[in-house]
C-alpha positions, -999 to 999 in steps of 0.1 A, spaced: -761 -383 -645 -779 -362 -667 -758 -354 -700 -737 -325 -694 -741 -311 -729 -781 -309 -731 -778 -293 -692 -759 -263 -709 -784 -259 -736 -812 -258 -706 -795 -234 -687 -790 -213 -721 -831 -216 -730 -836 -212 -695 -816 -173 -697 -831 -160 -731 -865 -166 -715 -848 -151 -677 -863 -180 -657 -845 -208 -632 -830 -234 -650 -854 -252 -626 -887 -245 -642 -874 -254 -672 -859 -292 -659 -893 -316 -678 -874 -301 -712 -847 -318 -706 -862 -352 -720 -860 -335 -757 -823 -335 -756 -791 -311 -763 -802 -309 -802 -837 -299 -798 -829 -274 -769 -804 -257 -786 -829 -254 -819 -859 -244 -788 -836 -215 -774 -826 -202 -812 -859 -197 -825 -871 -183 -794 -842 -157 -794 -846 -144 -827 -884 -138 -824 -876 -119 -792 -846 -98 -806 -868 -101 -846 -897 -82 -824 -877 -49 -814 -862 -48 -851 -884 -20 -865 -880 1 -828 -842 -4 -828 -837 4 -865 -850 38 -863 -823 36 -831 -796 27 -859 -806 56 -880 -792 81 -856 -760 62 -857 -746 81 -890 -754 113 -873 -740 117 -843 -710 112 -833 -699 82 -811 -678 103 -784 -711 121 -780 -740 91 -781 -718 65 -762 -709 84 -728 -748 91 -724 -759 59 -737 -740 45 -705 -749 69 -683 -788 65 -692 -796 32 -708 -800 1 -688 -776 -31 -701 -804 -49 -709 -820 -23 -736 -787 -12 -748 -775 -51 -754 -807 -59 -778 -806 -26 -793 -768 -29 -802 -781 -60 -825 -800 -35 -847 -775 -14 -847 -749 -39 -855 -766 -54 -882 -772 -22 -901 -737 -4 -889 -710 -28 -883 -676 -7 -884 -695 18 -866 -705 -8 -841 -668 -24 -842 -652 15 -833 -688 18 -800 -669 -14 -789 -635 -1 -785 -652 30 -767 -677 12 -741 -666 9 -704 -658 -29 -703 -681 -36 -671 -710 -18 -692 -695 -37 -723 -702 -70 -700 -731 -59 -686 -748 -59 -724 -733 -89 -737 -761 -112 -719 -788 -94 -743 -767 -92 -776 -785 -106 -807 -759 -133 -820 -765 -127 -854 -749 -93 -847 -723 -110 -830 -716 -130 -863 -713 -95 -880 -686 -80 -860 -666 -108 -864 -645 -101 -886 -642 -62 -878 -638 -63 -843 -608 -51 -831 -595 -81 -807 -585 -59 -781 -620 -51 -766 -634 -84 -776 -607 -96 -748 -610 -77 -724 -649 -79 -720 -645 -115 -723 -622 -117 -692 -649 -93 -671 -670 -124 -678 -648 -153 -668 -637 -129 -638 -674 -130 -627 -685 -164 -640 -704 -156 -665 -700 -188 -687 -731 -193 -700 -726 -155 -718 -690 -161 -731 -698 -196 -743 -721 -191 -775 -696 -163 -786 -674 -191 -797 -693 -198 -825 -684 -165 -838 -651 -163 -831 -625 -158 -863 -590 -172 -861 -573 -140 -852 -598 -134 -824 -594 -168 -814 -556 -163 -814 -560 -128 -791 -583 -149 -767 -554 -175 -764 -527 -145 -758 -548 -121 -734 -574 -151 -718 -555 -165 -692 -579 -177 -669 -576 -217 -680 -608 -229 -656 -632 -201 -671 -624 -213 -707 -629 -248 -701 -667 -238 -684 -677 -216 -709 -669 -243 -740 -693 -263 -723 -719 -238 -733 -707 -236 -769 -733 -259 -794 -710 -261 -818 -685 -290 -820 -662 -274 -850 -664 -239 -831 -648 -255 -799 -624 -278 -821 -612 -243 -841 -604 -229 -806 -589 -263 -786 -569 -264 -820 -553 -229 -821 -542 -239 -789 -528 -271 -795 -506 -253 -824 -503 -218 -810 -472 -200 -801 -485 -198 -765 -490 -239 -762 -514 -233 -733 -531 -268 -735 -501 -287 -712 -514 -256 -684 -549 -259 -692 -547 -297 -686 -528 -291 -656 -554 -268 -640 -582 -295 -655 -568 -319 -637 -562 -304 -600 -592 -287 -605 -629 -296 -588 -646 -333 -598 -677 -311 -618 -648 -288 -638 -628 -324 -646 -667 -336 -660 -671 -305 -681 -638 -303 -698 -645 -346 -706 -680 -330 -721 -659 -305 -737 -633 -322 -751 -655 -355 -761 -674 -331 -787 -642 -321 -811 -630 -336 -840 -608 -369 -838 -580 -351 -842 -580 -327 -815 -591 -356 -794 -563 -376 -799 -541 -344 -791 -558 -335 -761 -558 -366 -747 -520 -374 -750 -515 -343 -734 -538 -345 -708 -522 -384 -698 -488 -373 -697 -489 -340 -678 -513 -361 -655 -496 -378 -625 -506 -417 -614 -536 -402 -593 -545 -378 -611 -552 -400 -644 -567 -423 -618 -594 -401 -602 -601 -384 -638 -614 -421 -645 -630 -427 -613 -646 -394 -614 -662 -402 -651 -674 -434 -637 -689 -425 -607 -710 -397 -622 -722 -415 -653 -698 -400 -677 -688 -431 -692 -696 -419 -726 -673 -389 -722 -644 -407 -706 -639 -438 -735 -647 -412 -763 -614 -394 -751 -596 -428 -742 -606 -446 -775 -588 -418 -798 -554 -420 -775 -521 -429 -789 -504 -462 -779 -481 -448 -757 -510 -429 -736 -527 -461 -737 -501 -481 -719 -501 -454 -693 -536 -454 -682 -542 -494 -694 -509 -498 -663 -528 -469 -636 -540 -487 -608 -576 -471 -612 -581 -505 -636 -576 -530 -606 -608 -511 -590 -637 -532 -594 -667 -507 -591 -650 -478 -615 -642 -511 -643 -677 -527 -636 -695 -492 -644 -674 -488 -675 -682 -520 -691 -719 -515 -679 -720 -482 -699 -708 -499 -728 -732 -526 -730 -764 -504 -719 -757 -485 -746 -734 -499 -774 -721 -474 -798 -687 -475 -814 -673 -449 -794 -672 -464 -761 -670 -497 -775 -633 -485 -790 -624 -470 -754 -631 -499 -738 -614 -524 -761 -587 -506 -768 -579 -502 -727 -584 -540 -721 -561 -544 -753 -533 -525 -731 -541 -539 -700 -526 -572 -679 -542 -606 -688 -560 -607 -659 -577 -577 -663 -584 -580 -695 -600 -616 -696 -620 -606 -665 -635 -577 -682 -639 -589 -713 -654 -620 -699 -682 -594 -681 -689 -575 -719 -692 -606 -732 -717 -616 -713 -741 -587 -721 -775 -598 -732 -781 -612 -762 -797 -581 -784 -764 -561 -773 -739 -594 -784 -757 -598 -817 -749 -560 -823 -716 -563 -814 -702 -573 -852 -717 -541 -866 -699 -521 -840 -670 -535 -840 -666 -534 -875 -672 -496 -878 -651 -487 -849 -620 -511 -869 -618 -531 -833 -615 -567 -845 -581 -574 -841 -582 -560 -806 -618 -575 -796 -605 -614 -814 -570 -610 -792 -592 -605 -757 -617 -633 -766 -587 -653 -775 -578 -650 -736 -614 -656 -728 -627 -696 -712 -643 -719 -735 -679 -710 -720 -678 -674 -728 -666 -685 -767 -695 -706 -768 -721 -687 -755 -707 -658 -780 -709 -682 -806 -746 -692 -802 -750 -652 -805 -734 -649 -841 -747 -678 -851 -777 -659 -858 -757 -634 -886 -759 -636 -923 -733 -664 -936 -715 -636 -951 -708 -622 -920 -697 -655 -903 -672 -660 -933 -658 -627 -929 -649 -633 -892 -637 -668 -896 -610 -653 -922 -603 -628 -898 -597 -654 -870 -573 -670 -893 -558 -639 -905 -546 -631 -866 -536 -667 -862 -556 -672 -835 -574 -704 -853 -571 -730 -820 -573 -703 -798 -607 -696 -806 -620 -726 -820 -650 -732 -794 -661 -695 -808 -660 -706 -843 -667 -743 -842 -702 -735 -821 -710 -704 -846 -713 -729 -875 -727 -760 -855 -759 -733 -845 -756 -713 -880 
């Protein structure tokens, strides 16, 4: 599966240049960061190009009057032209701009937002009134038009984010449109008014997640897998205890079956213990294929994410389960197994990883061993007094005894 988040910043490059998403699909190889730098530069040299014509637009502004300009502005000016010339006009008159906002027919409103210059967006901000900015953004999600509402977010103040969680009902349509918002604190700001709002709509937003289609349950993972720890951790509770026994299982099965492995242990390595107990006792961990691709995501590409996800599920898991499936990580080649020390220590696993090997045969220890034989003596030290530290000395003697005979 192709990663979710660079597929949003294709689709986004693929609309300011108003071309299928298609033509664009050989881009996708330079990844979410370098699309989404691609599709900003090329914006502002497009709306940077109509400045000087739109300015002397914006000079009119002061003189006359908005009930006047606005009614044939709509009747007369195609969406398009009006959206990119709005950005001039924005820039150079913002309260005006703010009061044309309140005025505009919200399907015209809508109609422009496709073609608005964001750095005007950024302007309004904090003048806006949130009244308008919520009801256009509803004619969006009421017509699907995510990949408009999406990169708004990056504007949006608290108390616009608070009037989207009051007058923004439709749950679905905000979890789609994050997916097209770059910015990991813009999408954490929002997830975390909600969290802490008066409205607490995350419980119903994780409901409607989790009934919802297999591609919306893979976009709010994408989603949710970009914010700050916090909000994970948050989210996730929520979104394992308002799931039922299926539902938790299939979100997993889901994520494992399209490649979103990444996603899925991101979210499950920030949960609480008791949300861990819950999924690490769903019957979705007694299914071979959806546990096989899990610990094959972790060791094709090791990172400390995943690699806390995983451990920390096995962790919470039956002893069969987890010796079976820490038994198959363990046996990962040898470049991954020799990384492993790094990773766990960043991700603060060994307790958790020392406890699982502890379960593990003597041939797995030993072959382990062999591995971090190879690390500086330092490092060796380190996990012997961490071996001892747990207790665990006899236990996992083959692992330590074969780590000094080869270092």
């Amino acid at each position: 599966m192709s990663d979710l988040v660079t597929r949003a910043q294709l689709v986004l490059l693929a609309r300011t240049l108003h071309v299928p998403a298609e033509r664009l699909a050989h881009l996708e190889k330079l990844g979410a960061a370098r699309l989404h730098e691609l599709q900003q530069r090329i914006a502002r040299r497009i709306f940077d190009e109509h400045t000087a014509t739109f300015r002397r637009v914006g000079m009119l502004v002061p003189v006359i009057p908005l009930s006047i300009s606005l009614p044939l502005v709509q009747r007369m000016v195609p969406p398009m032209m009006a959206g990119r010339a709005a950005g001039a006009v924005g820039v150079e008159h913002p309260k005006k701009a703010a009061e044309a906002l309140g005025m505009l027919d919200v399907s015209y409103a809508a109609d422009c937002a496709p073609y608005l210059d964001p750095r005007m967006v950024g302007e309004l901000a904090d003048v806006a009134p949130p009244g308008p900015v919520v009801a256009i953004t509803n004619e969006l999600l009421r017509r699907g038009d995510y990949v408009t509402a999406g990169p708004f977010l990056a504007y949006a103040t608290p108390a616009l984010i608070r009037a989207v969680e009051a007058g923004v009902h439709d749950d679905e349509g905000m979890i789609r449109s994050a997916a097209y918002a770059y910015s990991s604190a813009s999408i954490s700001a929002v997830i975390r008014q909600m969290l802490h709002g008066p409205a607490q709509r995350i419980p119903r937003l994780a409901a409607t997640l989790l009934s919802g289609s297999a591609e919306l349950r893979l976009t709010a993972l994408s989603v949710f897998a970009r914010c700050d720890e916090d909000v994970i951790a948050a989210l996730g509770g929520i979104l394992i205890d308002v799931g039922t026994v299926e539902q938790n299982g299939d979100l997993v099965r889901v994520a494992a079956e399209a490649g979103a492995i990444r996603e899925l242990l991101t979210l499950v390595g920030h949960l609480g213990p008791s949300a861990l107990d819950t999924l690490a006792a769903n019957p979705v961990t007694a299914d071979h294929a959806v546990m096989s691709a899990l610990v094959a995501g972790v060791a094709g590409r090791p990172e400390p994410a995943t690699l806390r996800g995983l451990v920390n599920l096995l962790e919470r898991a039956d002893p069969e389960t987890a010796r079976r499936w820490g038994r198959q990580l363990f046996e990962s080649a040898d470049a991954v197994l020799v990384e492993l020390p790094a990773l766990v220590t960043e991700a603060r696993l060994w307790p958790a990883l020392l406890r699982i090997l502890a379960e593990i045969d003597g041939e797995t220890q030993t072959r382990l061993g062999e591995a971090w034989a190879k690390l500086p003596a330092t490092d060796r030290e380190t996990l012997e007094r961490r071996v001892r530290e747990l207790r665990l000395d006899t236990r996992l003697a083959t692992l330590t005894v074969t780590m000094n005979i080869y270092g």
